[in-house]
BALUM-434074 format. One line per field, with one value per atom (N, C-alpha, C): atom name; x, y, z; residue in one letter; chain. Coordinates in pm, whole numbers, padded with zeros to 5 digits. Last residue first. Layout:
N
atom = (CA	...)
east = (X	...)
north = (Y	...)
up = (Z	...)
res = (A	...)
chain = (A	...)
END
This chain:
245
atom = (N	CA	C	N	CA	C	N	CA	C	N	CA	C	N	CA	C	N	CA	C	N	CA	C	N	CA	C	N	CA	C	N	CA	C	N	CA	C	N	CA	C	N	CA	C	N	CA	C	N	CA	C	N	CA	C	N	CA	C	N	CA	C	N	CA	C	N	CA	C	N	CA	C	N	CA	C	N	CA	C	N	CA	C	N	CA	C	N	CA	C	N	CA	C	N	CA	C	N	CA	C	N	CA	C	N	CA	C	N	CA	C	N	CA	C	N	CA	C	N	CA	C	N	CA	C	N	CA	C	N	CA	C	N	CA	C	N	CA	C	N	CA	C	N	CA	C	N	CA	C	N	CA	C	N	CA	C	N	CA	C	N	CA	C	N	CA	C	N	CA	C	N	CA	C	N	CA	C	N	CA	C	N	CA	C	N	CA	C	N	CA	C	N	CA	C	N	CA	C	N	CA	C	N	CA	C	N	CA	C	N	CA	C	N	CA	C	N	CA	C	N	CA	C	N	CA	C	N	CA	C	N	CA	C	N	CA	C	N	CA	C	N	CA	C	N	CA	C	N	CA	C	N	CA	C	N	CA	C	N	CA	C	N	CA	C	N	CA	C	N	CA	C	N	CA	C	N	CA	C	N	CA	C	N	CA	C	N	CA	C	N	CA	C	N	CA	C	N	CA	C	N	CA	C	N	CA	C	N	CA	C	N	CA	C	N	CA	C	N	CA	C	N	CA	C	N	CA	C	N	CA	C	N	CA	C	N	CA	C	N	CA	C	N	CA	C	N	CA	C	N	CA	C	N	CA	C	N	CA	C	N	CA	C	N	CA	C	N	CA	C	N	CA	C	N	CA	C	N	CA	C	N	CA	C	N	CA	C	N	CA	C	N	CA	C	N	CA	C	N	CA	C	N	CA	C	N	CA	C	N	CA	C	N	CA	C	N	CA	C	N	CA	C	N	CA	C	N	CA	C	N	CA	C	N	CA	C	N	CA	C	N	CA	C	N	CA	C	N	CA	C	N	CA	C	N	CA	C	N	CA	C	N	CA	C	N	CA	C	N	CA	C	N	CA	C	N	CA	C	N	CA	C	N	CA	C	N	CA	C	N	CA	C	N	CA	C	N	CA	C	N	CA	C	N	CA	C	N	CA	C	N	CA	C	N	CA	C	N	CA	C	N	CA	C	N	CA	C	N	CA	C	N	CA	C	N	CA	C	N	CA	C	N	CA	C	N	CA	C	N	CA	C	N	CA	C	N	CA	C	N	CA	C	N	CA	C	N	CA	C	N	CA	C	N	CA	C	N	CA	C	N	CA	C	N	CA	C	N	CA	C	N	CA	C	N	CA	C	N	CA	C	N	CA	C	N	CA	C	N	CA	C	N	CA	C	N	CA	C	N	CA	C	N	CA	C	N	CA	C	N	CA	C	N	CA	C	N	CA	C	N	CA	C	N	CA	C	N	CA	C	N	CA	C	N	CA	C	N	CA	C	N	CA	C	N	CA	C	N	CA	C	N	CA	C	N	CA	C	N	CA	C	N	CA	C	N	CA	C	N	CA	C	N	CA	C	N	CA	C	N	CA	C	N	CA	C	N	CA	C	N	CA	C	N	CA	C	N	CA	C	N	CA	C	N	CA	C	N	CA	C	N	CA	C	N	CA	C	N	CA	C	N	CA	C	N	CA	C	N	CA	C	N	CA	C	N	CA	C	N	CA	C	N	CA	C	N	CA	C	N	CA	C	N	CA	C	N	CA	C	N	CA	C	N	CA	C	N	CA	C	N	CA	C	N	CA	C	N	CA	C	N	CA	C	N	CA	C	N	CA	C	N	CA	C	N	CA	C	N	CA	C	N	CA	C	N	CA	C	N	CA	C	N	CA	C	N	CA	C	N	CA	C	N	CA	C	N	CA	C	N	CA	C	N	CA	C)
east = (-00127	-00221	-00133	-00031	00014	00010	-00230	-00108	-00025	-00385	-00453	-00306	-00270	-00303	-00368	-00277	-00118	-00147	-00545	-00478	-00323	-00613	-00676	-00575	-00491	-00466	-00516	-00602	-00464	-00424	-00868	-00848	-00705	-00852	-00918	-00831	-00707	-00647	-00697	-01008	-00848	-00742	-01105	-01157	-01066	-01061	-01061	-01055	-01036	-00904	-00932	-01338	-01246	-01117	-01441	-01430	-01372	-01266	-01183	-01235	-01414	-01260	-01201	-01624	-01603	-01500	-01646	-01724	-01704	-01456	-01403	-01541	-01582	-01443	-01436	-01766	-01780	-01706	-01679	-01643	-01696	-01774	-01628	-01582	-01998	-01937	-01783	-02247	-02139	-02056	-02478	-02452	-02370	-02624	-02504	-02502	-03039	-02870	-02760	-03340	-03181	-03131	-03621	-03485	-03345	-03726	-03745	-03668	-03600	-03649	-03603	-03583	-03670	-03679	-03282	-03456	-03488	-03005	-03113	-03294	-02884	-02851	-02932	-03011	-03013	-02981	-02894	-03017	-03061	-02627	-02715	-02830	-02649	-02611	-02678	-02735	-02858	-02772	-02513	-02631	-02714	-02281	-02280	-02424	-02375	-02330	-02378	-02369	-02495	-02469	-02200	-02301	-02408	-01996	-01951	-02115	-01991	-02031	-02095	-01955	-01853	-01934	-02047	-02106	-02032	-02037	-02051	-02139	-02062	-02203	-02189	-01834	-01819	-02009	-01837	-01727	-01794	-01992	-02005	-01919	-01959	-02007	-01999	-01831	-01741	-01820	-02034	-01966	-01810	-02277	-02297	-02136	-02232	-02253	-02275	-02082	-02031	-02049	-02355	-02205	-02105	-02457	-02534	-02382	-02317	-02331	-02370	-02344	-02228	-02229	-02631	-02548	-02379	-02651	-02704	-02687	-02476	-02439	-02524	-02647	-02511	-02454	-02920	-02895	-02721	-02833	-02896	-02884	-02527	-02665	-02723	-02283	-02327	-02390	-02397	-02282	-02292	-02435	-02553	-02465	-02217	-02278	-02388	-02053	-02095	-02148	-02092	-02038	-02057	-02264	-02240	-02185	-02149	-02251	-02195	-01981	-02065	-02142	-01840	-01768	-01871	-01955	-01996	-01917	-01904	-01856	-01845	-01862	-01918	-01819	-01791	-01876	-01949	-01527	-01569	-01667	-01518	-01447	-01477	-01713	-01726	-01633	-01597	-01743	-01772	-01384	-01349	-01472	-01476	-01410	-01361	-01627	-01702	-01610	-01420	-01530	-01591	-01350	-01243	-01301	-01557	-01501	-01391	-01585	-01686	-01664	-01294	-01376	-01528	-01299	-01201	-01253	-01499	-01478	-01373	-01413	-01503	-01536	-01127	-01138	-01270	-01204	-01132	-01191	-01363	-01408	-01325	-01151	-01280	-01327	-00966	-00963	-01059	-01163	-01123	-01060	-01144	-01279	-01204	-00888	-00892	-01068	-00826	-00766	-00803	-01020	-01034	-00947	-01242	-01102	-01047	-01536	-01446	-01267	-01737	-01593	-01518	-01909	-01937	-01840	-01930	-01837	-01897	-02191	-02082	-02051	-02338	-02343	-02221	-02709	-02583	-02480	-02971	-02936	-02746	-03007	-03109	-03054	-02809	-02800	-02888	-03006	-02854	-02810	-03146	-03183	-03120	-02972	-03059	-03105	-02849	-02779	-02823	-03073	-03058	-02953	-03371	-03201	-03181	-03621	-03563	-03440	-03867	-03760	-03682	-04132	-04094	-04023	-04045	-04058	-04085	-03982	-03849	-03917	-04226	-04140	-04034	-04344	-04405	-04327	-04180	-04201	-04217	-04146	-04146	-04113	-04182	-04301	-04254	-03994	-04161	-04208	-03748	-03814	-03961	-03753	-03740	-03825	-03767	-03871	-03859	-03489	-03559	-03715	-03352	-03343	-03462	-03383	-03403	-03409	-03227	-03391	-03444	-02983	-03082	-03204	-02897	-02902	-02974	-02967	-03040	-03074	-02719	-02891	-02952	-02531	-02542	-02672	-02592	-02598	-02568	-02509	-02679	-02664	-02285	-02365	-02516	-02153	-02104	-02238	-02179	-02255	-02222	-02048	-02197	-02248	-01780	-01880	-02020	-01750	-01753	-01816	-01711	-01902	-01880	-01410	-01542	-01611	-01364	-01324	-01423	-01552	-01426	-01450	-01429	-01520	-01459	-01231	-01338	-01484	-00964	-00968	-01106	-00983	-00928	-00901	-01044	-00931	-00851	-01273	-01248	-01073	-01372	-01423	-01340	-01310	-01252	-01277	-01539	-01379	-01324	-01766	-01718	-01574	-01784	-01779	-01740	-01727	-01636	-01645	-02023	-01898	-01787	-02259	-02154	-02027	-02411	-02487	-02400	-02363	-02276	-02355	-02532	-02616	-02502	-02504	-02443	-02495	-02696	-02613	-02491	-02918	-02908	-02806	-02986	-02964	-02918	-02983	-02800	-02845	-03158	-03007	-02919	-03299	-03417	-03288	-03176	-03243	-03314	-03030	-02941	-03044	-03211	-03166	-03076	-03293	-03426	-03289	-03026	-03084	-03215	-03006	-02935	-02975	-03259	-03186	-03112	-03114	-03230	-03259	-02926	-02889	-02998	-03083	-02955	-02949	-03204	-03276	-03204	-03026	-03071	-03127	-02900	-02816	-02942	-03144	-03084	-03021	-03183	-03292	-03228	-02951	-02996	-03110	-02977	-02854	-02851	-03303	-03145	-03078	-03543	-03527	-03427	-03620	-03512	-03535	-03969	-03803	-03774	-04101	-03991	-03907	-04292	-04348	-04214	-04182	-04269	-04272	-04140	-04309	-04326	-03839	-03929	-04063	-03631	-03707	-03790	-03478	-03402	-03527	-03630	-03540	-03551	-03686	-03777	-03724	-03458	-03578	-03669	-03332	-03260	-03353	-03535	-03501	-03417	-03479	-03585	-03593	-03213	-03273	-03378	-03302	-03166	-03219	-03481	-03538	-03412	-03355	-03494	-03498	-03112	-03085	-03250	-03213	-03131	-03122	-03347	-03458	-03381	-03184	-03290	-03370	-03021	-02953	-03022	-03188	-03140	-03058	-03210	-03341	-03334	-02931	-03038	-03143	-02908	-02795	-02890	-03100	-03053	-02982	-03034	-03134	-03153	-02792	-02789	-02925	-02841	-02739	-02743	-03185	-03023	-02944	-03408	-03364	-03215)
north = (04000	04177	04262	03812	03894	04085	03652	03685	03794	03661	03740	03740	03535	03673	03723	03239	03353	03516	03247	03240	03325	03241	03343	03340	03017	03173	03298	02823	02839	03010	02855	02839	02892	02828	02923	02960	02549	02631	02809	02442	02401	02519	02459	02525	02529	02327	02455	02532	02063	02135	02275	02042	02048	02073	02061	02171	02136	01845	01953	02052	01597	01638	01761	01640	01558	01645	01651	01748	01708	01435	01552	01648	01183	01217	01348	01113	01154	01221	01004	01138	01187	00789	00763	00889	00726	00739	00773	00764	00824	00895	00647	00756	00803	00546	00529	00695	00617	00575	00543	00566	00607	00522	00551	00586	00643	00562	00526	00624	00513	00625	00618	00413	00339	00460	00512	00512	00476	00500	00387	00375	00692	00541	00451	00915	00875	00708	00904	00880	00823	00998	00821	00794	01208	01130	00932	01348	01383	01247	01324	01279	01224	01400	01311	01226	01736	01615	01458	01845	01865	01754	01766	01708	01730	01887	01731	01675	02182	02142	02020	02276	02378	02310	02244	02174	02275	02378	02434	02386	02319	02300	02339	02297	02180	02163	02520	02433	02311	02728	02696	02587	02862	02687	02699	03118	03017	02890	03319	03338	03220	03200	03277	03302	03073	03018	03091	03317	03174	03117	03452	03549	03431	03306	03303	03385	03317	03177	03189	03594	03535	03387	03626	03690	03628	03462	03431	03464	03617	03437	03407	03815	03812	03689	03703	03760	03771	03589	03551	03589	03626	03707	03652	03487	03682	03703	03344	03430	03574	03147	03240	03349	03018	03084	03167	03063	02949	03058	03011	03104	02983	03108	03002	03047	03262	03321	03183	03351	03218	03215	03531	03411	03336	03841	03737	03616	03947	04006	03931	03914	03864	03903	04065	04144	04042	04017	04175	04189	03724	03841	03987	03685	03669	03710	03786	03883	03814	03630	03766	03872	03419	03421	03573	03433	03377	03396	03451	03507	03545	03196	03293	03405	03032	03005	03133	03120	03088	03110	03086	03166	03198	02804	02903	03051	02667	02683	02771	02772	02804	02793	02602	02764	02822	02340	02385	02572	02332	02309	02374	02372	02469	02445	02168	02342	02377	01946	01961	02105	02015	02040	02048	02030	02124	02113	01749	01820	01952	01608	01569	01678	01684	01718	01705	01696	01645	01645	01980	01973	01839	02044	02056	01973	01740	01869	01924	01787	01681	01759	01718	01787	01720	01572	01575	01641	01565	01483	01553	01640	01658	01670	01506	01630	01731	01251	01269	01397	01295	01273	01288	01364	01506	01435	01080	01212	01337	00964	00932	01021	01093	01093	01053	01078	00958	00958	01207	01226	01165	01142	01184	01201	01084	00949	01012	01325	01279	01110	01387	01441	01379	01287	01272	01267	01353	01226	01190	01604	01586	01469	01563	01657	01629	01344	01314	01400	01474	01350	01312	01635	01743	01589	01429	01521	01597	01351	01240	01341	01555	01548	01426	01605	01687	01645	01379	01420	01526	01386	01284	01334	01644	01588	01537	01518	01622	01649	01360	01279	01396	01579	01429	01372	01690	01744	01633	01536	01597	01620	01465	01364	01420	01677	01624	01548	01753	01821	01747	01555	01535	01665	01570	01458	01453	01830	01817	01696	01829	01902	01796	01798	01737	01763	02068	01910	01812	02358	02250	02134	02661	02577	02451	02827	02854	02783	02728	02767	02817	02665	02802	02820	02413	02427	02616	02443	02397	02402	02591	02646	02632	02373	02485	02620	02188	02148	02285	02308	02307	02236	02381	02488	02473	02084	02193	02350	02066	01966	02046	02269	02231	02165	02379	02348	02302	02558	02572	02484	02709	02696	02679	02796	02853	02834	02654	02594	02641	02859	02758	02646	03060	03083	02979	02906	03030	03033	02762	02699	02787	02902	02769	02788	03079	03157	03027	02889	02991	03052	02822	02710	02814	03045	02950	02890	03140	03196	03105	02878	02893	03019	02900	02827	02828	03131	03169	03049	03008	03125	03144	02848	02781	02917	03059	02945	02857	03164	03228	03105	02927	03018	03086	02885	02770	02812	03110	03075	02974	03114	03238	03154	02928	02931	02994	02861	02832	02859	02731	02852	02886	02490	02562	02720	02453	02395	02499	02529	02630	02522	02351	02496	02602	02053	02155	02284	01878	01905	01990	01736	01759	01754	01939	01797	01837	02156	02057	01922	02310	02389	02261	02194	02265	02333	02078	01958	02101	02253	02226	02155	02287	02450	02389	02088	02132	02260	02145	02013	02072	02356	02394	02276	02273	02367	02424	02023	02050	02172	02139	02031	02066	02331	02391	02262	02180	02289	02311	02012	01940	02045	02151	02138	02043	02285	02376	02318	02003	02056	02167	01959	01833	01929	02136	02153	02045	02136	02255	02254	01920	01913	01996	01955	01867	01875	02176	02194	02050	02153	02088	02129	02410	02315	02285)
up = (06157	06177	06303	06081	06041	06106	06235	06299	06218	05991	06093	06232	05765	05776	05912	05884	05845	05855	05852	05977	06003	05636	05756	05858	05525	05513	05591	05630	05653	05648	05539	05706	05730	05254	05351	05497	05291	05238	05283	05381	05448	05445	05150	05295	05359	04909	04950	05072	05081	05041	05052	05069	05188	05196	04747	04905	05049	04694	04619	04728	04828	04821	04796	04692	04814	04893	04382	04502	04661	04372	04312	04390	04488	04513	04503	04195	04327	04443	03968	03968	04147	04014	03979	03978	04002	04172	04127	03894	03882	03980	03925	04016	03959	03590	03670	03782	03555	03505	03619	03514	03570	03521	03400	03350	03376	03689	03570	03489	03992	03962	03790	04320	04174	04130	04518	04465	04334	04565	04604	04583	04391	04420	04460	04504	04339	04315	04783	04738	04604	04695	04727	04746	04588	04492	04578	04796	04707	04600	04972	04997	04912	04804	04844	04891	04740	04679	04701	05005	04890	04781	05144	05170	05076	04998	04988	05063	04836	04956	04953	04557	04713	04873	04368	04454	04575	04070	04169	04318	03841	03903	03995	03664	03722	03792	03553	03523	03593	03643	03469	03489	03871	03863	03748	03919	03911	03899	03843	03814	03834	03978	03865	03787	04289	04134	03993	04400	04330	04225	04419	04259	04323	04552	04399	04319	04758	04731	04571	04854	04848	04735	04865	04813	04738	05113	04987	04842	05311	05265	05135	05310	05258	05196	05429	05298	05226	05673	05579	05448	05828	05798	05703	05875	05790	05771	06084	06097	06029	05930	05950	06049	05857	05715	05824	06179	06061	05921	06536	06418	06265	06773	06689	06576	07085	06938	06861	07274	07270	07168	07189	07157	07217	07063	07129	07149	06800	06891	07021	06414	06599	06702	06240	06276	06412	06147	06190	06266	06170	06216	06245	05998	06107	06190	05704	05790	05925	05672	05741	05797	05678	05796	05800	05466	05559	05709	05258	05318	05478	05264	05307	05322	05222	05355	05380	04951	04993	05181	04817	04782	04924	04835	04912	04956	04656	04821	04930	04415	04451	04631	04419	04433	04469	04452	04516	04539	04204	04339	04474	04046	04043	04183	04043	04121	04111	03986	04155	04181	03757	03792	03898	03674	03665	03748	03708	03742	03774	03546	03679	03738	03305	03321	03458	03090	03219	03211	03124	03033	03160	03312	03200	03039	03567	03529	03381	03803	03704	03633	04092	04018	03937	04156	04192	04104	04111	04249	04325	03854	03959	04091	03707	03758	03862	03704	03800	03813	03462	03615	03689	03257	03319	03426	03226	03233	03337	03148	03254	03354	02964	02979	03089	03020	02951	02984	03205	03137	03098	03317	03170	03082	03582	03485	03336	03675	03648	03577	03661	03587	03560	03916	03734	03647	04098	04024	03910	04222	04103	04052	04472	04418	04265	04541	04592	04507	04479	04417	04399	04689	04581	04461	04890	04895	04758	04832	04862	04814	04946	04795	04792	05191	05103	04942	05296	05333	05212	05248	05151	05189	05367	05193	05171	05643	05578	05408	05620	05651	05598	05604	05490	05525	05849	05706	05597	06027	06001	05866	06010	06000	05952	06045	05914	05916	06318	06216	06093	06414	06433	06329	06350	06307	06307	06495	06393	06272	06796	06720	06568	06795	06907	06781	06699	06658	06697	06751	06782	06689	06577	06551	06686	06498	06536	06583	06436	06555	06613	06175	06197	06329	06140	06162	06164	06226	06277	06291	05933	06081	06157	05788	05771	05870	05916	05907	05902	05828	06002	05949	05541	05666	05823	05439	05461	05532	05522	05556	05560	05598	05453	05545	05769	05616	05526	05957	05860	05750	06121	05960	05902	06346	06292	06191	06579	06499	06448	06615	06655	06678	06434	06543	06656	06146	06202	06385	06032	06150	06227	05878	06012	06109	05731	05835	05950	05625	05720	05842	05451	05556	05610	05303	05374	05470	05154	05262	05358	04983	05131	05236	04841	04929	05012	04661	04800	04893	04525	04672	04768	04424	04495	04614	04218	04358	04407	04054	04190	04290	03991	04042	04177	03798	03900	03975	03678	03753	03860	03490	03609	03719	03307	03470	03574	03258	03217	03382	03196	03239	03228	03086	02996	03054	03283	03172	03137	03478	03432	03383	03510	03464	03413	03292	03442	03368	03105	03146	03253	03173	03103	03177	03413	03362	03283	03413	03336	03331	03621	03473	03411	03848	03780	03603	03941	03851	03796	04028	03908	03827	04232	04086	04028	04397	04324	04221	04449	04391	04289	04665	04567	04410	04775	04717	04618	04910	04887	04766	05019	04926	04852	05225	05151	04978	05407	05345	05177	05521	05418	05354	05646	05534	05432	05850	05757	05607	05958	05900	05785	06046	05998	05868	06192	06104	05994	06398	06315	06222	06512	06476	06338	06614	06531	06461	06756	06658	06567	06898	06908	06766	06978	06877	06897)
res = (X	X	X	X	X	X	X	X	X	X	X	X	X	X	X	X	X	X	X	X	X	X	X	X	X	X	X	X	X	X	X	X	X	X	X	X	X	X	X	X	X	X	X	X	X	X	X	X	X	X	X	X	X	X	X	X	X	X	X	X	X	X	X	X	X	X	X	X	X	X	X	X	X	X	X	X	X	X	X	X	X	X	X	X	X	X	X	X	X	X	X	X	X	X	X	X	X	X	X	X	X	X	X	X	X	X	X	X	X	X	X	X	X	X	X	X	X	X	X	X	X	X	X	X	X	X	X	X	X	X	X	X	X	X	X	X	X	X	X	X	X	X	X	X	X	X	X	X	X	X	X	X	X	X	X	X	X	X	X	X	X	X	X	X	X	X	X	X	X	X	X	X	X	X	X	X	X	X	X	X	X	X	X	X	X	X	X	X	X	X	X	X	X	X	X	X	X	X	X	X	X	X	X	X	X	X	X	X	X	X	X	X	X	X	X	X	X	X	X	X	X	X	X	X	X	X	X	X	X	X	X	X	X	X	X	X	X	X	X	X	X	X	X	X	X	X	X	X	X	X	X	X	X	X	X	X	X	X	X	X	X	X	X	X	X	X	X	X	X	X	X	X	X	X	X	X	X	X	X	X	X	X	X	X	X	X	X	X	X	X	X	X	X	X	X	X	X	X	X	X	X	X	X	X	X	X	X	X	X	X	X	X	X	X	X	X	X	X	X	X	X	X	X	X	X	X	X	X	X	X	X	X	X	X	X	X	X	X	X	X	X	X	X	X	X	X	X	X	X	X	X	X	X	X	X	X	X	X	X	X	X	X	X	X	X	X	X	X	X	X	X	X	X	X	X	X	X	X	X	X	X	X	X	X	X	X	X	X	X	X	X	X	X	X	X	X	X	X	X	X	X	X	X	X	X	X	X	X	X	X	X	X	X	X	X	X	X	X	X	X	X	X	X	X	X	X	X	X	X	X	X	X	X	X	X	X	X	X	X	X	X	X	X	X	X	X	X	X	X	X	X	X	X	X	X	X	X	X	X	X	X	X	X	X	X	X	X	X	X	X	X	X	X	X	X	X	X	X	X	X	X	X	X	X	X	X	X	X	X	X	X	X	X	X	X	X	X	X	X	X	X	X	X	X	X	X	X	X	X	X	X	X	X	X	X	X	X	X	X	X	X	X	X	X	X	X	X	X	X	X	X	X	X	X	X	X	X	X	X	X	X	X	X	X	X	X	X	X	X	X	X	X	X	X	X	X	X	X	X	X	X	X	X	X	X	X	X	X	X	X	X	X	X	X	X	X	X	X	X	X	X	X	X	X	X	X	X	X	X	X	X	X	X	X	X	X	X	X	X	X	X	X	X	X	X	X	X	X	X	X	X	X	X	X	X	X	X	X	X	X	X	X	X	X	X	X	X	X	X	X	X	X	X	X	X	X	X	X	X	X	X	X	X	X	X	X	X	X	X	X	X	X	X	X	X	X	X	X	X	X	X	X	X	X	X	X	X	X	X	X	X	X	X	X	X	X	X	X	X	X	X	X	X	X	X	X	X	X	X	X	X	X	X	X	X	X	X	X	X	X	X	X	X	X	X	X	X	X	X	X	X	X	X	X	X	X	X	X	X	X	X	X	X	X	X	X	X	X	X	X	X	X	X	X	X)
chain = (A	A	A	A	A	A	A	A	A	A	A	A	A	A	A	A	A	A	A	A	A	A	A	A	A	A	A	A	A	A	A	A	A	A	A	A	A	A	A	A	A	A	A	A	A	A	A	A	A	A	A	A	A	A	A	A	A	A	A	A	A	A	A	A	A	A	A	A	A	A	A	A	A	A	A	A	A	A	A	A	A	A	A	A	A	A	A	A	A	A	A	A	A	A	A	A	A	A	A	A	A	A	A	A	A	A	A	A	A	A	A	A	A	A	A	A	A	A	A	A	A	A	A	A	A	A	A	A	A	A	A	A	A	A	A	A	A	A	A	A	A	A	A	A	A	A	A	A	A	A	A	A	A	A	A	A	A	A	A	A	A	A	A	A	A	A	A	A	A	A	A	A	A	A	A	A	A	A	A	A	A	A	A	A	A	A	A	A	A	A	A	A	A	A	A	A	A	A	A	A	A	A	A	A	A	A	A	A	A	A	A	A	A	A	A	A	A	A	A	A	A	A	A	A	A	A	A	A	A	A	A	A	A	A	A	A	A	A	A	A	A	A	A	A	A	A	A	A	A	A	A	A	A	A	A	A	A	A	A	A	A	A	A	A	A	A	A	A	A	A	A	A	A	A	A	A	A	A	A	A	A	A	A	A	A	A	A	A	A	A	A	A	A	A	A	A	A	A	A	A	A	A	A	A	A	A	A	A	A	A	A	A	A	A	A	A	A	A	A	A	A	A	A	A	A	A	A	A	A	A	A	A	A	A	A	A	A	A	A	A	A	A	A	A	A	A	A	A	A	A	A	A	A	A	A	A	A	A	A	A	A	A	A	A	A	A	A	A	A	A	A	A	A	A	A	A	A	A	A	A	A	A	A	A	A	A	A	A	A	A	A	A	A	A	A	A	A	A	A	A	A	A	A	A	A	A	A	A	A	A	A	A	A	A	A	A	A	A	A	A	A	A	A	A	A	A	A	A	A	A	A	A	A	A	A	A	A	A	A	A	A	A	A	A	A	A	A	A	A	A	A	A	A	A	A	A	A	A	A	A	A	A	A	A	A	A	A	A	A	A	A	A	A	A	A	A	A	A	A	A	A	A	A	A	A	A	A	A	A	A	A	A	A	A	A	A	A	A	A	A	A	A	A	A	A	A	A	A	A	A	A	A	A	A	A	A	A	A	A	A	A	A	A	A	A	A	A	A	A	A	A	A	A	A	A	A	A	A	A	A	A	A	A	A	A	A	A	A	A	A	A	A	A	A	A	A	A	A	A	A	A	A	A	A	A	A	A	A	A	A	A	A	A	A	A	A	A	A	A	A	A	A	A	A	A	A	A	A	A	A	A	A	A	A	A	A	A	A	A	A	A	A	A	A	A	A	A	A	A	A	A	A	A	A	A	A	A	A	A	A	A	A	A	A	A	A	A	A	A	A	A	A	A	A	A	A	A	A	A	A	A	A	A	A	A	A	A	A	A	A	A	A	A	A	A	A	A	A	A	A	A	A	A	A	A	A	A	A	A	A	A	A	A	A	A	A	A	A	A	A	A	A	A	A	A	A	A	A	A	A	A	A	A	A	A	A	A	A	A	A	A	A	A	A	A	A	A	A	A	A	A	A	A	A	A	A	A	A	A	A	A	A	A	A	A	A	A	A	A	A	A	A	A	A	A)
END
């Protein structure tokens, strides 16, 4: 399988089944309405374990716009690759979310709010406050990538080894991703990744889907933007700290 392929498929498994546990809580008539935050949390993490385990051998499974930039600018990643993984993983978004749509159709025509459809697709601050959501974003991605660079540090040994979220192993990265969202998305949803966003929101944009509402492009920017700062900032500090060493 091509890294593009890999990055494509791991990041339609990940949108798919992340999507789909928010439609399973929040639309009216399924089997798990009003499961609440735990349930969405966990099935976000086990999501990313499913797409770490299709991409890590292949790819790395960065699975996140800001994982190959902040990769990239550590020195771990190249420049070159980087569009083309950006690209899979935004086509993958929509693939995924497009499918989370297909199984729950019914549902999302049961549901009137146009509000709860869009959170399906995409995530929006609890409290809007443009300043303070973009740190959340921010920090939650720092969080995430500053990680991520010290368990690939320790533990690849290989420099032809793909380095990325499958890097730490399926389970860790899943680990990692759910005590994110459990403990820093209350603010914003905890996108920490501009393709989980961006995709699943144009899609929302271009499908017949009874009683929508506004994408709400105006807050778009802020899951875009705030994890590639985070990551950036990641990157920088690894870096100071590891000449430090």
């Amino acid at each position: 399988m091509s890294p593009f392929t890999a990055e494509l498929i791991g990041t339609m498994f990940l949108i798919l089944l992340g999507a789909g546990v928010v439609a399973n809580v929040i639309l009216k008539g399924t089997k798990g309405n009003a499961g609440g935050w735990m349930v969405i949390t966990t099935g976000w993490a086990l999501a990313v374990f499913v797409g770490v385990v299709v991409a890590g051998p292949y790819s790395g499974a960065h699975l996140n716009p800001a994982v190959s930039v902040g990769l990239a600018i550590a020195g771990k990643f190249s420049w070159s690759e980087v569009p083309l993984y950006i690209a899979a993983q935004v086509v993958g978004a929509m693939l995924g979310a497009f499918l989370a749509w297909c199984i729950y159709r019914d549902h999302f025509n049961e549901t009137s709010d146009p509000d709860t459809v869009l959170a399906v697709f995409s995530t929006g601050p609890a409290i809007r406050n443009t300043t303070f959501n973009l740190l959340s974003e921010i920090i939650g991605t720092f969080v995430l990538l500053f990680v991520v660079f010290y368990f690939t540090e320790a533990e690849i040994k290989d420099p032809r080894s793909p380095i990325g979220l499958g890097s730490l192993g399926a389970i860790p990265v899943a680990f990692l991703v759910w005590a994110i969202g459990l403990s820093l998305g209350g603010t914003t949803g905890y996108a920490i990744n501009p393709a989980r966003d961006l995709g699943p929101r144009i899609v929302h944009a271009i499908l017949p889907i009874k009683h929508k509402g506004s994408s709400n492009w105006k807050y778009a920017w802020v899951p875009i933007i705030g994890p590639v700062i985070g990551a950036a900032i990641a990157a920088l500090l690894f870096i100071v700290l590891s000449k430090s060493n």
